[in-house]
N, C-alpha and C positions, 0 to 999 in steps of 0.2 A: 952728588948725594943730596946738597940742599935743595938743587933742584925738584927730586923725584919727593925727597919728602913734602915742598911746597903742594906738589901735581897734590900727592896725597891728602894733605892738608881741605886744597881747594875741591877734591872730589867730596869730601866729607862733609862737608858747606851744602853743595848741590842736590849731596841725601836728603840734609837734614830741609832744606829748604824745597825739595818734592815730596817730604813725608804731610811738612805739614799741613796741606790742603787736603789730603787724605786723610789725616786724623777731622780735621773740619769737617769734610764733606759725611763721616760717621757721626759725629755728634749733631750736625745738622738733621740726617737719617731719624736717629735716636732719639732727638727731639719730634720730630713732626709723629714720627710713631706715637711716642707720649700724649704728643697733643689729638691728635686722634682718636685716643683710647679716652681720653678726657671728655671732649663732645660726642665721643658715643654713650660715654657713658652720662655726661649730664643731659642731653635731648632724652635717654629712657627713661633713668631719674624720671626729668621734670615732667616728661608726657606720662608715668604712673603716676607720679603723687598729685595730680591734676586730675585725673579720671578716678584715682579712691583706688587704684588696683594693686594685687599681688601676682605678680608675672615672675615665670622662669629664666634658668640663662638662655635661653635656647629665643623666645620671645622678647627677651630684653635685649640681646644680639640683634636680632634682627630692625629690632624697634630704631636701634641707635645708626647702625647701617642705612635705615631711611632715613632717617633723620641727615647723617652725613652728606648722603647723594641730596636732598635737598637742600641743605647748606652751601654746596660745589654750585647746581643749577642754580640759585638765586646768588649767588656772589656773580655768576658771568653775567647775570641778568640788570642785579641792581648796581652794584660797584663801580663807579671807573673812577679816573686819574682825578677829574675837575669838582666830584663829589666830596671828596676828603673826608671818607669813610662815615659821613654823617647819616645814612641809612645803616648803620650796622644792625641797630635796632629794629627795625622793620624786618631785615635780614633775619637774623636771629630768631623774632616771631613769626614770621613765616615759614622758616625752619620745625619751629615747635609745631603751630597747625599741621603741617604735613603730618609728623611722628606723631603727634595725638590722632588722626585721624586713622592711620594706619593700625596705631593700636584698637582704637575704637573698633574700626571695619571688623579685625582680627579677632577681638573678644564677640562679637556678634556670633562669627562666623564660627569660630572654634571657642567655647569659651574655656579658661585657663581651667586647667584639675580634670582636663577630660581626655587626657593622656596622650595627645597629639605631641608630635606624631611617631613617635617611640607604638604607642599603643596600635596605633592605626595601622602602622607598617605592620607591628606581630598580628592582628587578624586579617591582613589581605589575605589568608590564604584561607583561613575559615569562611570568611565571605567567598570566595570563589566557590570554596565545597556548600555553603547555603545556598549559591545561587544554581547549582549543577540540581541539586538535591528540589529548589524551588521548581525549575523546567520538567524533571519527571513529576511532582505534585499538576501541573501545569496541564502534563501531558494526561494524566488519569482522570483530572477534572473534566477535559472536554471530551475526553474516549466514553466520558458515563455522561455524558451530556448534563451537565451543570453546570456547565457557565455562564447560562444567563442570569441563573439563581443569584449569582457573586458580582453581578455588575451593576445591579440598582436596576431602576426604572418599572415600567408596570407590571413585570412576572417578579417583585421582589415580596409581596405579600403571599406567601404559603399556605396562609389559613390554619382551617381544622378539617378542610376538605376534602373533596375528592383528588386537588394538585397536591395536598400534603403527603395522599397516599401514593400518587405518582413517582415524587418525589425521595419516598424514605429508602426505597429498595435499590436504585443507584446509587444513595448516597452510603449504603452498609456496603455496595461492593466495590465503592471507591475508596473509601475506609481498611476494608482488606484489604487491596491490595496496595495502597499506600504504607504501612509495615503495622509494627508492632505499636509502637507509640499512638498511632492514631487508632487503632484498634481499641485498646487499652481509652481513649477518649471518647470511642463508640460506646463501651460498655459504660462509661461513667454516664454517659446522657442517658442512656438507657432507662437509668433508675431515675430520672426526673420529670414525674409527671406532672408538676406543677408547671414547667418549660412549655415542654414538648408536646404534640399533637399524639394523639394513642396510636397513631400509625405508624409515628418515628420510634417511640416508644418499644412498640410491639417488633417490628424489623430488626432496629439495634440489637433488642435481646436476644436475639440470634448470632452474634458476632460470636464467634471461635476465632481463637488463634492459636495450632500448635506448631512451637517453636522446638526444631533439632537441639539438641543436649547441644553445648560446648564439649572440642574435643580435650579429652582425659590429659595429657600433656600441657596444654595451656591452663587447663584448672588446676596442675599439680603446679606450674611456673606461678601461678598468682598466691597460689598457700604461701609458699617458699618464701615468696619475698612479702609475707603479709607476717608470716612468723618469724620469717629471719633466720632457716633453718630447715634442714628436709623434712617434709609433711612422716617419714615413719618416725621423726624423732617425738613429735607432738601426739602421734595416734596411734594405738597399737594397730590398729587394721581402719581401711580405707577405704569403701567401694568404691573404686570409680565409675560404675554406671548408675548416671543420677535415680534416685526416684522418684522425681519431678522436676521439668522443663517449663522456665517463663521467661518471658522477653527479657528482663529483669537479672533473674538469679536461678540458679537450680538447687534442689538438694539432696545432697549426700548421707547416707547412712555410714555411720564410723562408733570405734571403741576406742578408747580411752586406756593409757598404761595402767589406769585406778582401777578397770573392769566397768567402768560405767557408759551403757551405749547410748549415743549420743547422735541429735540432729546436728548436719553441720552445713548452714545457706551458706552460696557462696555467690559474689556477683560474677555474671555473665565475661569474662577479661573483653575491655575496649569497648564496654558498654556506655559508660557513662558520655563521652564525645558524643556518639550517635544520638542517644536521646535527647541531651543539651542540645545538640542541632535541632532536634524535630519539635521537642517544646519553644526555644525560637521560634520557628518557624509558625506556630502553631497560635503562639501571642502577636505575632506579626499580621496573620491574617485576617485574626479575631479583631485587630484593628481596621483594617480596610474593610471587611464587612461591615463594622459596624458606624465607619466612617461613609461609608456607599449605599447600603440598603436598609430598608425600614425595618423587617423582620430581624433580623443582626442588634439592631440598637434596643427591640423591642425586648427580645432574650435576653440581651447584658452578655454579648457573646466575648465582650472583654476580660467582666469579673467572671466567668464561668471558665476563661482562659487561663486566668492567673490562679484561680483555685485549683482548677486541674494541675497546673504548673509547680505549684506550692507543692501539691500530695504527692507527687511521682519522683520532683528532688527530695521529698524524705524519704521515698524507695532508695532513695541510690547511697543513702546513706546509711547500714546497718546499726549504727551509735543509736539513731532518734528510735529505730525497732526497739533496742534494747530498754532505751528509755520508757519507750510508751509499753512495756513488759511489766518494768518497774512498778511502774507507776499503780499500773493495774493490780499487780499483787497488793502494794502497798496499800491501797483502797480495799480490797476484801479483808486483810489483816484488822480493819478496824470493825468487822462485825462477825460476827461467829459463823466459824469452819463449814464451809459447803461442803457435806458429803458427795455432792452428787456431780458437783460440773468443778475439772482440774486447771489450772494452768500448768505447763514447766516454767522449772528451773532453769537457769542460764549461767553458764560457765564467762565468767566475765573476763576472768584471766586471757580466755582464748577469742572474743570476740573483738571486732577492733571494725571500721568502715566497710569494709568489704567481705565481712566472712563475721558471721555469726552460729556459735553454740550452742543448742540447748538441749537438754532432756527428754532423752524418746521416751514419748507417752508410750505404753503400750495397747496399741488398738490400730483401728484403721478408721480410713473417713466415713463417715454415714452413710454418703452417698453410695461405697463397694455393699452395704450390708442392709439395705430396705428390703430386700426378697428374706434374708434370713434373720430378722425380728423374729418370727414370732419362733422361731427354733430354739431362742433363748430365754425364754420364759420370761422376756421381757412384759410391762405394762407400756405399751406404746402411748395411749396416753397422758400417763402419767409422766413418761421420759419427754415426750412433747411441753408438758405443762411446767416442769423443771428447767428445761431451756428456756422458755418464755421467762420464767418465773426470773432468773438469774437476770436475761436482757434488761428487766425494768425493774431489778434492783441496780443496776450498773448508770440506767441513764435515768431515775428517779432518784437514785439514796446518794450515791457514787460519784456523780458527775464524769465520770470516766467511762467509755464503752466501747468492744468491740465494737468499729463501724464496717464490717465486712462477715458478717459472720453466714457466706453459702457454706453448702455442703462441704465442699473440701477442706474448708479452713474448720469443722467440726470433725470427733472423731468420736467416735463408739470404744470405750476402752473394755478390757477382757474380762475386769469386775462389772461391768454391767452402767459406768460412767459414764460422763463426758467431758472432752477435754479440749480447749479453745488453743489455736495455735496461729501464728499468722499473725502479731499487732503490727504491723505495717501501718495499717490503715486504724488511727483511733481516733473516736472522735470526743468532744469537751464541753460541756456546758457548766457556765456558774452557776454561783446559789440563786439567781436573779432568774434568770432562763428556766430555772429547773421550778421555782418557785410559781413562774407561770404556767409551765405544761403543767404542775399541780391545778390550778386554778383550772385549766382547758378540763383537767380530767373531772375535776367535781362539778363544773358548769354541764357538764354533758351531763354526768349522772343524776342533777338534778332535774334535767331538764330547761335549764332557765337559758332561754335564748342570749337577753341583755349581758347577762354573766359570761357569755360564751365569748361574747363580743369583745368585752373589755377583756377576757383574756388572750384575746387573740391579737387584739392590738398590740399588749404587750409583748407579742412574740415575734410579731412580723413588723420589717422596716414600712411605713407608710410615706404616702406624699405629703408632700402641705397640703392640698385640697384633695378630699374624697367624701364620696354619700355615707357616711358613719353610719344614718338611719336606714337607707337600700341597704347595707349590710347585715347589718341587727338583721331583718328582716329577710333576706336572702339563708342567715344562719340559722333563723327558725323552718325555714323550709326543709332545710339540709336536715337536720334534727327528727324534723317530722317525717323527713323520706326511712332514715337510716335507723335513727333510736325510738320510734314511737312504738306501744307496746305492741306484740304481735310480728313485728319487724326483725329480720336476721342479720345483724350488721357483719359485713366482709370487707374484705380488703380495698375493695371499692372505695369504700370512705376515705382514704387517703387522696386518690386518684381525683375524685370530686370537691374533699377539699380545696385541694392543692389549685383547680381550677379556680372555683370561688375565689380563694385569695388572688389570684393574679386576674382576673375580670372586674376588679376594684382597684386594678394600680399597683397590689401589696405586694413585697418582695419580702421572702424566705429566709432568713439569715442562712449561711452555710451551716453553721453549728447545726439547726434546728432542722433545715433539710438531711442533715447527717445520719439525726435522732426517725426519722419518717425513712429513710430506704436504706438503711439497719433492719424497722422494723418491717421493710416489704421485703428484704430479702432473706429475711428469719421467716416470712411467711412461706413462701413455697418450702423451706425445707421442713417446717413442721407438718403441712401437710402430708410432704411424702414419708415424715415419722407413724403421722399417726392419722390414715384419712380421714376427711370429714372433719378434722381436728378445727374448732371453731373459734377462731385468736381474738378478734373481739370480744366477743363471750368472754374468754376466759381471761383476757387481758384487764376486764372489765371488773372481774371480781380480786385479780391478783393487784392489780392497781391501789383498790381500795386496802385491802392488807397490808402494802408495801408501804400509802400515806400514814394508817393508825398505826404501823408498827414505828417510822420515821417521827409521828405527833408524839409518841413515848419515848424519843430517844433522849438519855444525859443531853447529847450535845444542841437538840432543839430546844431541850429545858434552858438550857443556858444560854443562848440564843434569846429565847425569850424573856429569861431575866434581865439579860442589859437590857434589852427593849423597855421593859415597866420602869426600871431604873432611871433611863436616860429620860424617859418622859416625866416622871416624878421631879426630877431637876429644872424643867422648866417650867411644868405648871408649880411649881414652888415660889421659882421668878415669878409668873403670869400674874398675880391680882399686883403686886407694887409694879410693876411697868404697867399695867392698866392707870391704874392711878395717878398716874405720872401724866400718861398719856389724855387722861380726861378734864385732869387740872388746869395742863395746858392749855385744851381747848376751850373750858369755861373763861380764862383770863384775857382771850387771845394772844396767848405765845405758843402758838403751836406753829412749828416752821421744819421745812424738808431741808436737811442741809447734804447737797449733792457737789462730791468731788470730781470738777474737771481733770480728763485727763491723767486718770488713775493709774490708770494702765498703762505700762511704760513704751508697748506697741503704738499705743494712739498717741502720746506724744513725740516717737522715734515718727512716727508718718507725719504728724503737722510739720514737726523740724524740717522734716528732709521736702516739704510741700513747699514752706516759708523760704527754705534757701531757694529753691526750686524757681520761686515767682523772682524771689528777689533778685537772681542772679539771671533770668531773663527780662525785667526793668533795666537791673545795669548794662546787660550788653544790648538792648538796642537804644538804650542811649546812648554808648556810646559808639555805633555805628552812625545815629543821628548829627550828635554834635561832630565827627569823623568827617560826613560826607557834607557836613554846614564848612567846615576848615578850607576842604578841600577846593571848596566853589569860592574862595574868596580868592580877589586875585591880587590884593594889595598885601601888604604887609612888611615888615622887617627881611631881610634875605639872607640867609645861612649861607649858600652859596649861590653863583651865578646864578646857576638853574631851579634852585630849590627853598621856597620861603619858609620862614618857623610857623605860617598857618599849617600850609601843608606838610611838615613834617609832622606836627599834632596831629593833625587829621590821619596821615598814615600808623599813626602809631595807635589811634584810638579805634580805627577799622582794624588792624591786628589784633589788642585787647579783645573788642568784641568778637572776633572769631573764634579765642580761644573761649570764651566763655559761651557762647552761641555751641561748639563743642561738647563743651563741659554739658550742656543741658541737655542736648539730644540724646547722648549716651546716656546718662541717667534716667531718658524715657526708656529707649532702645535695650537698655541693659536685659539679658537673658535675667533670670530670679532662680536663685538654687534656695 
């Protein structure tokens, strides 16, 4: 028995003495884990707060993972037995260069906040469908033979010529059949003849595009989940067959559980994808053209990209419609009740992104009823001169105006009105803008060329250098073609304007080209109101009504009173600063006292210039005095193989690397 208890005894000893290498060999584990997690995390540490940066975990991992593997290679490389770890230093810093470099490269390459690669991954698939989507673009540019148009070299000038008219008519039927979106980008050029050559001009205007209705089941699934609720519960009745079809949206005729019948847009379902691809696309190209050919850069075929870009994402958003509805009632509310031209109502309750309500006028478009005018005992004139009339009260008194106003978006109501529908498209001038087409309108009516000039300046962006005098003088020509007496001014004037200014350099603001193909596109449909209807002419006298009615308003009276006010204030100051100012001079103390560096930009750029030099001074000196160490062969000796010259020396060529780093990034850095 005391035997077997001994055995027992002794086996219990053998446990405990195989356990505990085991327990060792886990706290060993345990430990170097730790210490791991430590120099990865102090190498990304030190190589961000070194380069000035804010990095993720995703880059900060990776950062310290270099860092490690070049910790491993430079220990097998510098380390051994007879060194006695006295390069750990050098080790260490060469470790650091590595991981600053790495991060440096990486921020170049990807800079941090640009959502790599979480982001990148969720659009491989959209890049695939852009580039599916780019090869058919691809394929209809060279089937209409335009490719050499888009590649630079000496067919990239188009002129005004006989190649411009070669040119226009491929380019409208590659436009077609490229879809909707590019269509819709035909017709916007269409209206800019300050741009475009009259060829392209006149072709584009020819673009149709009619688009199939969306089927009734997927327009009934997008109410549903737009109202949160089955579409009979929101509308007594529902047509599902639209009454108009656009790339865009369609719309629905419907009634209301109140009795009230109602228009109801509704977007296209799975529209907005596709066209966010094709405006992509669209800004994409408008770069490489104007990165490649002369005529590209010569148009602004960028900012024409990104405006068009702008106006088509506030299509897809029915909110910014409602708003620019708003807005526009809100603006006639401040002058007295138009008998004669309507807006609707809009049911706010029910509109929301994708589906907008509003008040069926009752009428139809102008465009169904030009045969049957005169059946209505209409004055076609006069309905003509009432829509003008209203146009340049909106974009003279207003600042706010329909910028789309063809036929269809007008509508002939069953009392004999008219009624605007469609703000999609609206366009904005301030009181500055609106204060110069003032100016443009009375220079004209007086005749005065110089007055013409300087108002026109004001309206268009110019270069730094232009003949200010060939222009004056180019504008008196214009004047004398168009306004001299005897003279029938038409629509033309715009067209030759628009030329003019751009044959001196000048560029159009968008706003101001808005206010010009509003009023070309109001032009044709007054004529087909009321033929012969002569819009200069009578824009010419409704003009002047519109400024003296605006010269008598409360709000330009007050207007003008701060104005006398604010001036009275400083010619009040004016004779004691004068005196001030001449006392000075007769004494000789008269002196400019200019503040260096006021601006905290210029002193943010000297600081970061002054570290900049200073911290390229330090580091090549000290690669200088580094590589002066390393050439000495005498001195004290650390160990057998290695003196304390050249251990300074290696340690002052690492310094200077990391600072030699430090600099180039700071050139190289991407600028958000």
């Amino acid at each position: 028995m005391p035997d077997a208890l001994g055995a027992v005894a002794r086996n219990g000893d053998n446990d405990a003495n195989a356990g505990l290498p085991r327990i060792m060999r886990v706290v060993e584990f345990v430990t170097a884990c730790i210490a791991v997690v430590v120099f990865i995390a102090a190498f990304a540490v030190a190589a961000r707060r070194l380069l000035g940066l804010r990095i993720g975990a995703i880059r900060t991992l990776l950062t310290g993972l270099v860092g490690m593997a070049g910790l491993t290679a430079f220990s097998v490389v510098m380390q051994r037995p007879e060194q006695r770890g006295v390069l750990t230093g050098v080790q260490m810093g060469s470790t650091l260069v590595v991981a600053m470099g790495f991060l440096a490269v990486s921020e170049v390459v990807v800079p941090s906040g640009s959502g790599w690669p979480i982001k990148g991954l969720r659009s491989l698939r959209s890049r695939l469908t852009r580039g599916r989507r780019y090869s058919h673009i691809s394929s209809i540019v060279v089937r209409h033979g335009l490719g050499p148009y888009l590649r630079g070299g000496p067919r990239t000038g188009t002129g005004r010529g006989g190649r411009a008219g070669q040119l226009a008519r491929p380019l409208r039927l590659a436009l077609e059949e490229a879809g909707a979106t590019f269509v819709k980008l035909g017709q916007v050029l269409s209206t800019r003849d300050d741009l475009l050559p009259q060829a392209f001009v006149t072709e584009l205007s020819r673009l149709h595009y009619q688009v199939p209705p969306a089927p009734w089941p997927e327009v009934e699934a997008l109410l549903s989940a737009e109202y949160g609720r089955p579409v009979a519960e929101v509308f007594a009745h529902f047509d599902p067959d639209p009454l108009a079809a656009a790339s865009i949206a369609q719309v629905h005729l419907a009634r209301l559980h109140s009795g009230d019948n109602v228009v109801v847009k509704v977007q296209r379902p799975g529209i907005r994808p596709v066209v966010e691809r094709d405006l992509d696309i669209i800004c994409r190209i408008a770069q490489a053209l104007e990165d490649r050919t002369r005529w590209a850069a010569a148009l602004g075929a960028v900012e024409l990209a990104e405006g068009f870009t702008g106006s088509v994402q506030e299509e897809l958003d029915f909110r910014i419609e409602a708003r620019n509805l708003a807005t526009v009632t809100a603006a006639w509310a401040r002058r007295p009740k138009d008998p004669v031209v309507r807006l609707p109502s809009q049911y706010e309750e029910l509109s929301g992104e994708r589906v907008l309500v509003l008040e069926q006028l009752p009428g139809a478009p102008i465009s169904s009823v030009y045969a049957s005018l005169d059946t209505m005992s209409l004055d076609r004139t006069e309905l003509a001169r009432n829509l003008l009339a209203n146009m340049l009260q909106q974009v003279l008194v207003d600042g706010t105006f329909h910028a789309d106003p063809h036929p269809g978006n007008i509508l002939l109501l069953k009392d004999g009105s008219i009624g605007l529908v469609d703000f999609g498209s609206v366009g904005r001038i301030d009181r500055q803008l609106r204060s110069a087409l003032k100016g443009f309108i009375i220079a004209v009516q007086r005749g005065d060329a110089a007055a013409l000039c300087d108002a026109l300046l004001e309206v268009v962006i110019r270069p730094e250098e232009f003949d200010e005098q060939g222009l004056e003088r180019a504008l008196g020509r214009f004047m004398a073609r168009h306004f001299a007496p005897g003279s029938t001014p038409d629509i033309q004037v715009f067209t030759d304007l628009f030329r003019l200014v751009s044959e001196y350099g000048l560029k159009i603001p968008p706003e101001v080209a808005a206010v010009f193909r509003a009023l070309a596109t109001l032009e044709g449909t007054l004529t087909k109101i009321s033929p012969g209807f002569d819009m200069m002419l009578e824009s010419h006298g409704l003009a002047e009504e519109q400024l003296s009615a605006a010269g008598g308003s409360a709000a330009t009276k007050q207007a003008m009173l701060g104005e006398v006010f604010a001036a009275l204030a400083v010619l009040r100051r004016l004779p004691r600063r004068l005196d001030r100012v001449t006392s000075a001079l007769e004494q000789g103390r008269l002196f400019v006292g200019v503040r260096l560096f006021a601006d905290s930009r210029d002193r943010t750029f000297v600081r970061s210039l002054v570290h900049d030099v200073l911290l390229t001074i330090l580091s090549a000196s000290s690669g200088v005095m580094g590589s002066i160490l390393l050439s000495v062969r005498r001195g004290p000796m650390v160990t057998p193989q290695i003196s304390l010259f050249e251990l300074l020396g290696y340690h002052l060529l690492i310094a200077s690397a990391l600072m030699v780093m430090k600099v180039l990034f700071s050139i190289f850095r991407p600028r958000r």
